[in-house]
N, CA, C and O atoms as a GROMACS GRO file, in nm:
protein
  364
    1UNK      N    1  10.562   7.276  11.545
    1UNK     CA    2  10.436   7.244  11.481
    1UNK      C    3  10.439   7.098  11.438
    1UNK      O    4  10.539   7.050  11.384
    2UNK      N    5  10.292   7.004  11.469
    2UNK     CA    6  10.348   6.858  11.437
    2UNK      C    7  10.283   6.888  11.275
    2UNK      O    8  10.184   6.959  11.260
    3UNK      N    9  10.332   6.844  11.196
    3UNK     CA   10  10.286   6.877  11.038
    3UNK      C   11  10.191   6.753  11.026
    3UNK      O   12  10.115   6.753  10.929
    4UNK      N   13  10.186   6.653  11.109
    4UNK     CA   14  10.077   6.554  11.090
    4UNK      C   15   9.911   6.612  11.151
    4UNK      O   16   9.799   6.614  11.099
    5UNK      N   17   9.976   6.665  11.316
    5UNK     CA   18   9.823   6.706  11.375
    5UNK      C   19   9.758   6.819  11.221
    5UNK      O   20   9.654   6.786  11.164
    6UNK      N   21   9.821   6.917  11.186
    6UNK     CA   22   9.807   7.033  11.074
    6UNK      C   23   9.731   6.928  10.982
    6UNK      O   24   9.609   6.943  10.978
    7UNK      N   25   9.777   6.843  10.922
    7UNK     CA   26   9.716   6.779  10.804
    7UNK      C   27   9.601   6.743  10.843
    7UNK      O   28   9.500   6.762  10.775
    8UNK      N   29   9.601   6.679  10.970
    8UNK     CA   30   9.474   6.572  11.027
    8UNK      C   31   9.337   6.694  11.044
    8UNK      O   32   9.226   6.668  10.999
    9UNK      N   33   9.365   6.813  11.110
    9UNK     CA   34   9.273   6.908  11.143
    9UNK      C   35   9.194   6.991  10.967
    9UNK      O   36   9.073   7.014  10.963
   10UNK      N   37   9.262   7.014  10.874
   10UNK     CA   38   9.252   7.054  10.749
   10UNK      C   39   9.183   6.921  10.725
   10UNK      O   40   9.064   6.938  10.753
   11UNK      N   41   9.202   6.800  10.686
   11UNK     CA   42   9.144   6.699  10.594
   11UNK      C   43   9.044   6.674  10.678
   11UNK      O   44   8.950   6.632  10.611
   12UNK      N   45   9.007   6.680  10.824
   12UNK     CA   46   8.904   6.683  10.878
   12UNK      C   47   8.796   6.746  10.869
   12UNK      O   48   8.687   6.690  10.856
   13UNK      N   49   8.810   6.856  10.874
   13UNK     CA   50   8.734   7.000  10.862
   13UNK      C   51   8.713   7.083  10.705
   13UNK      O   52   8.788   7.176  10.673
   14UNK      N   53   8.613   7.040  10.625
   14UNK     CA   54   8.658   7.108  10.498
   14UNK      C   55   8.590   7.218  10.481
   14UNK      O   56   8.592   7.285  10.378
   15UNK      N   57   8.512   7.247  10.605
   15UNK     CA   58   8.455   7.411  10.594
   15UNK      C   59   8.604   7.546  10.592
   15UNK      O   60   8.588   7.662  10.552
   16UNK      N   61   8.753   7.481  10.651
   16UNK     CA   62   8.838   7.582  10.704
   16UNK      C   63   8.878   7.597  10.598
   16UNK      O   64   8.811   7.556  10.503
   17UNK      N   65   9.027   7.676  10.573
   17UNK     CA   66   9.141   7.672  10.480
   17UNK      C   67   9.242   7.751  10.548
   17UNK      O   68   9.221   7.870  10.572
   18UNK      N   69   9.371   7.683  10.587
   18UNK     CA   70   9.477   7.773  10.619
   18UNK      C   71   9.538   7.890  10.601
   18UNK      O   72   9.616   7.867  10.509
   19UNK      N   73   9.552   8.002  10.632
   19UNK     CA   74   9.611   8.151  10.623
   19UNK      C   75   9.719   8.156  10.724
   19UNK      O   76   9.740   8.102  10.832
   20UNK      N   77   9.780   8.241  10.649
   20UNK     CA   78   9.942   8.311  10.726
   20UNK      C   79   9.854   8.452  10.811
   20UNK      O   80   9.768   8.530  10.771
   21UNK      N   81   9.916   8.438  10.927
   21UNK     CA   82   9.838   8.539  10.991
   21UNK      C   83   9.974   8.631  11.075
   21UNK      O   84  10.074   8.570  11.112
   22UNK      N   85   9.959   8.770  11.094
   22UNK     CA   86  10.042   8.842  11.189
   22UNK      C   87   9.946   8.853  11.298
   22UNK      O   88   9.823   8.864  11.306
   23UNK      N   89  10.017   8.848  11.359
   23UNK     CA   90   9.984   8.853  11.551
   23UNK      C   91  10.078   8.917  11.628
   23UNK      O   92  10.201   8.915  11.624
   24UNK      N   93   9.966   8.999  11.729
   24UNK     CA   94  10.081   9.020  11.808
   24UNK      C   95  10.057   8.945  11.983
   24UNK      O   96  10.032   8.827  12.004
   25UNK      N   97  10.068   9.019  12.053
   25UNK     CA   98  10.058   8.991  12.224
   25UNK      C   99   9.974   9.085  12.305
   25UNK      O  100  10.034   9.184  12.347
   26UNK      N  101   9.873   9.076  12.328
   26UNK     CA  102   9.827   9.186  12.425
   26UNK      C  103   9.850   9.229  12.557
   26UNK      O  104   9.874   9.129  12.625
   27UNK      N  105   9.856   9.343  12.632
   27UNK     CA  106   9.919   9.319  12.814
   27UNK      C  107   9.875   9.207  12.901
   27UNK      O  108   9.929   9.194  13.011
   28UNK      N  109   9.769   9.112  12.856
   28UNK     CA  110   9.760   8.998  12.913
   28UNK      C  111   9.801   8.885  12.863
   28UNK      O  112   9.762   8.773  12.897
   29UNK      N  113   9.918   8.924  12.746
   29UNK     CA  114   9.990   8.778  12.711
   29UNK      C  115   9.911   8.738  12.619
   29UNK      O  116   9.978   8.670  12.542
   30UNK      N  117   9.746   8.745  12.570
   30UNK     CA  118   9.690   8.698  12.441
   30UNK      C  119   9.700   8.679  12.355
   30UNK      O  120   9.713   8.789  12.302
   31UNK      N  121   9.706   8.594  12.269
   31UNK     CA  122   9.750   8.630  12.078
   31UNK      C  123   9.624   8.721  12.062
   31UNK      O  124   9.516   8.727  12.122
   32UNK      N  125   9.680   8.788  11.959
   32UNK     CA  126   9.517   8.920  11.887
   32UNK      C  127   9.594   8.910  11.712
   32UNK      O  128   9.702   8.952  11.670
   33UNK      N  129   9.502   8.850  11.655
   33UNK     CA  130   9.531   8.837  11.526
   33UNK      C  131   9.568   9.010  11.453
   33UNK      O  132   9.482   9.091  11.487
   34UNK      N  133   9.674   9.065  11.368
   34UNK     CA  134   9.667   9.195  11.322
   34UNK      C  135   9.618   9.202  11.183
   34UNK      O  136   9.545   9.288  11.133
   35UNK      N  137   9.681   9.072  11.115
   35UNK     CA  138   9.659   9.043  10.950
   35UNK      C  139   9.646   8.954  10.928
   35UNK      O  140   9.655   8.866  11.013
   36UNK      N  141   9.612   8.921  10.773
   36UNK     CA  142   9.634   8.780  10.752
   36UNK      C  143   9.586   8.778  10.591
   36UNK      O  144   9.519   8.869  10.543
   37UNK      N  145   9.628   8.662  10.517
   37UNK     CA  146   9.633   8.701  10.365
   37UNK      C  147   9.554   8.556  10.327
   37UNK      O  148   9.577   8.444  10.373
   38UNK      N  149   9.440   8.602  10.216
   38UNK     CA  150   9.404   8.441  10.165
   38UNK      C  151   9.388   8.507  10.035
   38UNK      O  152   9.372   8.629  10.025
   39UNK      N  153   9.390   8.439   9.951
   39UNK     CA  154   9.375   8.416   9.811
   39UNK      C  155   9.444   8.594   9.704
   39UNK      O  156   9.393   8.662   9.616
   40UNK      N  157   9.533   8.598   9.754
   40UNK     CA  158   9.676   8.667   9.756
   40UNK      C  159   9.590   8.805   9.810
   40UNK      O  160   9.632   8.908   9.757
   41UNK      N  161   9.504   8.821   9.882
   41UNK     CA  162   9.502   8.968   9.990
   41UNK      C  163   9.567   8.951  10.102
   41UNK      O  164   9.577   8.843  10.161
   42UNK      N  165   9.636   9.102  10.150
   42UNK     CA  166   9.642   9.100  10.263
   42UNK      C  167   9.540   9.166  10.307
   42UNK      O  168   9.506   9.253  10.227
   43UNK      N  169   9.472   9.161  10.410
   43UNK     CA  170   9.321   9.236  10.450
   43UNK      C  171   9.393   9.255  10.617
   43UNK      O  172   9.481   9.179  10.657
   44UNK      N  173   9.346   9.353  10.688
   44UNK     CA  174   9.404   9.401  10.801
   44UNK      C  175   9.238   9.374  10.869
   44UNK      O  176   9.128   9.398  10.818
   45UNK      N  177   9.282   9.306  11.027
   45UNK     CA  178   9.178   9.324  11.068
   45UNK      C  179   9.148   9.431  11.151
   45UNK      O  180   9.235   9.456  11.234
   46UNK      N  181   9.004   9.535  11.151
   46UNK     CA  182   8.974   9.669  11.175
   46UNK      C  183   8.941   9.593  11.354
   46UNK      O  184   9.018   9.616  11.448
   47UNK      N  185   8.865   9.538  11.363
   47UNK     CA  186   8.798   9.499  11.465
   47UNK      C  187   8.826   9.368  11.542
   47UNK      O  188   8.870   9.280  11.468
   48UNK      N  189   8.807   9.323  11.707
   48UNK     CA  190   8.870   9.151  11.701
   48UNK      C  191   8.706   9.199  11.816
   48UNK      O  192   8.709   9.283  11.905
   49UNK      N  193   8.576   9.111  11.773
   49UNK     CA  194   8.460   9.172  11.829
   49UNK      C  195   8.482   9.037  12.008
   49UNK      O  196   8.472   9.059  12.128
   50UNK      N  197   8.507   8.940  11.944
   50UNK     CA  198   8.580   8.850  12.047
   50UNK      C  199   8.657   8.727  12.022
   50UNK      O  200   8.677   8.683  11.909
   51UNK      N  201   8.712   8.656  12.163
   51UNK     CA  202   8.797   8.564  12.128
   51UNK      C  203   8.728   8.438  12.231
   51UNK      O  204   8.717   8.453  12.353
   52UNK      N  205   8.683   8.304  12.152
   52UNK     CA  206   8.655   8.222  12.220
   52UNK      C  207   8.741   8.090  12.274
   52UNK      O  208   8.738   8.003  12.187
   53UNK      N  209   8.806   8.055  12.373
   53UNK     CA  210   8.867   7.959  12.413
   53UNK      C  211   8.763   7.821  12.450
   53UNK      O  212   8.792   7.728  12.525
   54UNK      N  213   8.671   7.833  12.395
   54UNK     CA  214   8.599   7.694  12.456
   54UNK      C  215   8.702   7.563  12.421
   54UNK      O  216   8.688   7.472  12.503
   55UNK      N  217   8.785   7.540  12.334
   55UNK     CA  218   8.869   7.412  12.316
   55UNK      C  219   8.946   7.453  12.384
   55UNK      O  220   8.926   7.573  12.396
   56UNK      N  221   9.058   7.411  12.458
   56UNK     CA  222   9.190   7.400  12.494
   56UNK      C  223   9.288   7.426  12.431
   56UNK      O  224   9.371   7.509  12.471
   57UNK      N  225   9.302   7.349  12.299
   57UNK     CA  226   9.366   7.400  12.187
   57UNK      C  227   9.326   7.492  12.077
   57UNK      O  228   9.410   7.514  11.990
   58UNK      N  229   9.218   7.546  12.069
   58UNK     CA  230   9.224   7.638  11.940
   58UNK      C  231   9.099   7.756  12.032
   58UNK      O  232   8.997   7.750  12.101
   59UNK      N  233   9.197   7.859  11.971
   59UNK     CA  234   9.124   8.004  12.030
   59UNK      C  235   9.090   8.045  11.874
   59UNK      O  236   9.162   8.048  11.775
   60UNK      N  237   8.922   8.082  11.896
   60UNK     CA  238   8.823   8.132  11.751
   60UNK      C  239   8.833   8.312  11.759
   60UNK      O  240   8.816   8.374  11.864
   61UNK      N  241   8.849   8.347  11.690
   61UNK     CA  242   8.866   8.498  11.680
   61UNK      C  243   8.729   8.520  11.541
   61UNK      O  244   8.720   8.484  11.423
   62UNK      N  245   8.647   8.591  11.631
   62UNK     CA  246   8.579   8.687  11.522
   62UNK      C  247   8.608   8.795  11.480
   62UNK      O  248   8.670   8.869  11.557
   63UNK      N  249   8.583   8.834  11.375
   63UNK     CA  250   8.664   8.998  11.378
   63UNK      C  251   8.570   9.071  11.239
   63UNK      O  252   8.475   9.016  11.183
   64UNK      N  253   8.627   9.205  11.207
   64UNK     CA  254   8.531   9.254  11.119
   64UNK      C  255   8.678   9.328  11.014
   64UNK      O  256   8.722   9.440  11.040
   65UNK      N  257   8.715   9.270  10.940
   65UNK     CA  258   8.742   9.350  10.818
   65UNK      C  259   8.703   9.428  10.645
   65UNK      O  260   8.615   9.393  10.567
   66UNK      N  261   8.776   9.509  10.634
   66UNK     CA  262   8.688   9.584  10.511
   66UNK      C  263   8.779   9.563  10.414
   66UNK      O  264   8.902   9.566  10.415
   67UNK      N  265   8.656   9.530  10.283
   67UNK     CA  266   8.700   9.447  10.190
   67UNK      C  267   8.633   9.514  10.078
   67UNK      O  268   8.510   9.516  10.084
   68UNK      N  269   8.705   9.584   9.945
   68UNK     CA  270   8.593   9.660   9.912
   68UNK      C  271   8.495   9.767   9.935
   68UNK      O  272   8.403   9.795   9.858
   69UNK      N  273   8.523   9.829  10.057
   69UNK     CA  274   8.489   9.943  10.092
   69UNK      C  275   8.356   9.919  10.201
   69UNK      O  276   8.278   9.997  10.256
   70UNK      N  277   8.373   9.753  10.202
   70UNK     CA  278   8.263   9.687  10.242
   70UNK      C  279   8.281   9.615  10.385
   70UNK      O  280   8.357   9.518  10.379
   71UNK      N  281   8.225   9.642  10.514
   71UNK     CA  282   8.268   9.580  10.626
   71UNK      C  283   8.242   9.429  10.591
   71UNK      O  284   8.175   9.396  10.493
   72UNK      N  285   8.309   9.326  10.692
   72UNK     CA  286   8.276   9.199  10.651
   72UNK      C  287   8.324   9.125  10.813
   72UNK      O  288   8.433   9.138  10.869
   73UNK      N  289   8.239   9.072  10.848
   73UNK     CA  290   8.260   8.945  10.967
   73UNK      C  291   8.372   8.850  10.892
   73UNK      O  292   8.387   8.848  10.769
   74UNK      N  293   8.462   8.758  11.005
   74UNK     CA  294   8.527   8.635  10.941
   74UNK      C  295   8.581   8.630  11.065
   74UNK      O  296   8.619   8.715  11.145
   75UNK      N  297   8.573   8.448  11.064
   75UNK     CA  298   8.631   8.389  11.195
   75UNK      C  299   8.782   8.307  11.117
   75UNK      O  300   8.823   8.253  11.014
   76UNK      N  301   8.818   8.347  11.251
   76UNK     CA  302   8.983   8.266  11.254
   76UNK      C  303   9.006   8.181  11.383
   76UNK      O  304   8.985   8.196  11.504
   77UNK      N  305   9.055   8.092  11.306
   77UNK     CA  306   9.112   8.015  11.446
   77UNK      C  307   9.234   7.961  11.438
   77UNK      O  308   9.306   7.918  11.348
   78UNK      N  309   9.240   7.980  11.597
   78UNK     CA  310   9.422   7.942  11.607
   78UNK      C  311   9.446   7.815  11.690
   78UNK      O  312   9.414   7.793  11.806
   79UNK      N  313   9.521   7.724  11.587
   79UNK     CA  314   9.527   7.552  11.669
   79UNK      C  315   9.652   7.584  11.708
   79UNK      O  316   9.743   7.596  11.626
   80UNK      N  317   9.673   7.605  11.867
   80UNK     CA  318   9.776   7.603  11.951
   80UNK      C  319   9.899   7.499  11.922
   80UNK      O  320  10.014   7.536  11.895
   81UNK      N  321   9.858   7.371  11.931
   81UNK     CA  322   9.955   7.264  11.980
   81UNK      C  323  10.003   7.249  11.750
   81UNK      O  324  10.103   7.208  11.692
   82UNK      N  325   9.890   7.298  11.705
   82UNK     CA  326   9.971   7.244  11.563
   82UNK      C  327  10.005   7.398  11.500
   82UNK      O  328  10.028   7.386  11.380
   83UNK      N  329  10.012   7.496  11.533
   83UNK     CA  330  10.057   7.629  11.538
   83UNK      C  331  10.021   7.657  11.395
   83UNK      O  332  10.107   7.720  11.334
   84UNK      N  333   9.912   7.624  11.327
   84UNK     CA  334   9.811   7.691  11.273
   84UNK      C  335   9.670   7.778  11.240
   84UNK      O  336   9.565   7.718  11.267
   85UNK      N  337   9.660   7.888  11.195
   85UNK     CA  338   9.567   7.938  11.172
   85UNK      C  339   9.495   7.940  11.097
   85UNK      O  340   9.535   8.019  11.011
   86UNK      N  341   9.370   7.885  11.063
   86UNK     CA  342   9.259   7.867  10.965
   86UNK      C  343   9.190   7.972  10.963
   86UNK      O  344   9.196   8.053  11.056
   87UNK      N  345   9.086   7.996  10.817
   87UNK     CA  346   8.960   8.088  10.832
   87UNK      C  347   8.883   7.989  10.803
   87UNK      O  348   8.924   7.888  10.747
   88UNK      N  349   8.732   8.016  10.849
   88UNK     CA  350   8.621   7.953  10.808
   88UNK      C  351   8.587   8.011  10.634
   88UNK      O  352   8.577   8.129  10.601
   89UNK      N  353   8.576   7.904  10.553
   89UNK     CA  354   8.487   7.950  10.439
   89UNK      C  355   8.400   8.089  10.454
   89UNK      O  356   8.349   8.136  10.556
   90UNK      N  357   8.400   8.127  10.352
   90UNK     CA  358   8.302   8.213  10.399
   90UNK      C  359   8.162   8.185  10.292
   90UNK      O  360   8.203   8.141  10.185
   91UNK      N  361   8.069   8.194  10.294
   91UNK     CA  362   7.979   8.101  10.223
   91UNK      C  363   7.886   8.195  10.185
   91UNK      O  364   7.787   8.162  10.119
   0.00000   0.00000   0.00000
């Protein structure tokens, strides 16, 4: 991971914020996000509705987890070359 590209993409972007995410591999070799924790939850994701590669480096994952008994959309994205995962704010 270059810890400079990581800084440069965060101070760029102040809609994101970094999360620790579990992943696994799907039979086509994919990352598929399983978990991931922000503001000390771990929240499991129920749903991955899709995964967009339009950059080269960062694959966007929408997904639907329940929070509160409450379904909820939230995108993640994964910056390949700086081997971080962000969520979008949620607003």
């Amino acid at each position: 991971m270059s810890e400079h590209e990581a800084i440069m993409i965060l101070a760029n972007n102040p809609n994101i914020v970094p999360v620790p995410v579990i992943a696994s591999f799907n039979n086509k070799g994919e990352v598929v996000p399983l978990y991931f924790s922000v503001e000390g939850l771990r929240l499991k994701v129920d749903h991955l509705l899709f995964a967009d590669k339009k950059m080269s480096d960062v694959t966007t994952y929408r997904c639907e987890v329940t929070f509160s008994d409450r379904v909820q959309q939230i995108t993640l994205n994964y910056h390949k070359r700086a081997g971080i995962w962000t969520l979008n704010k949620i607003k």
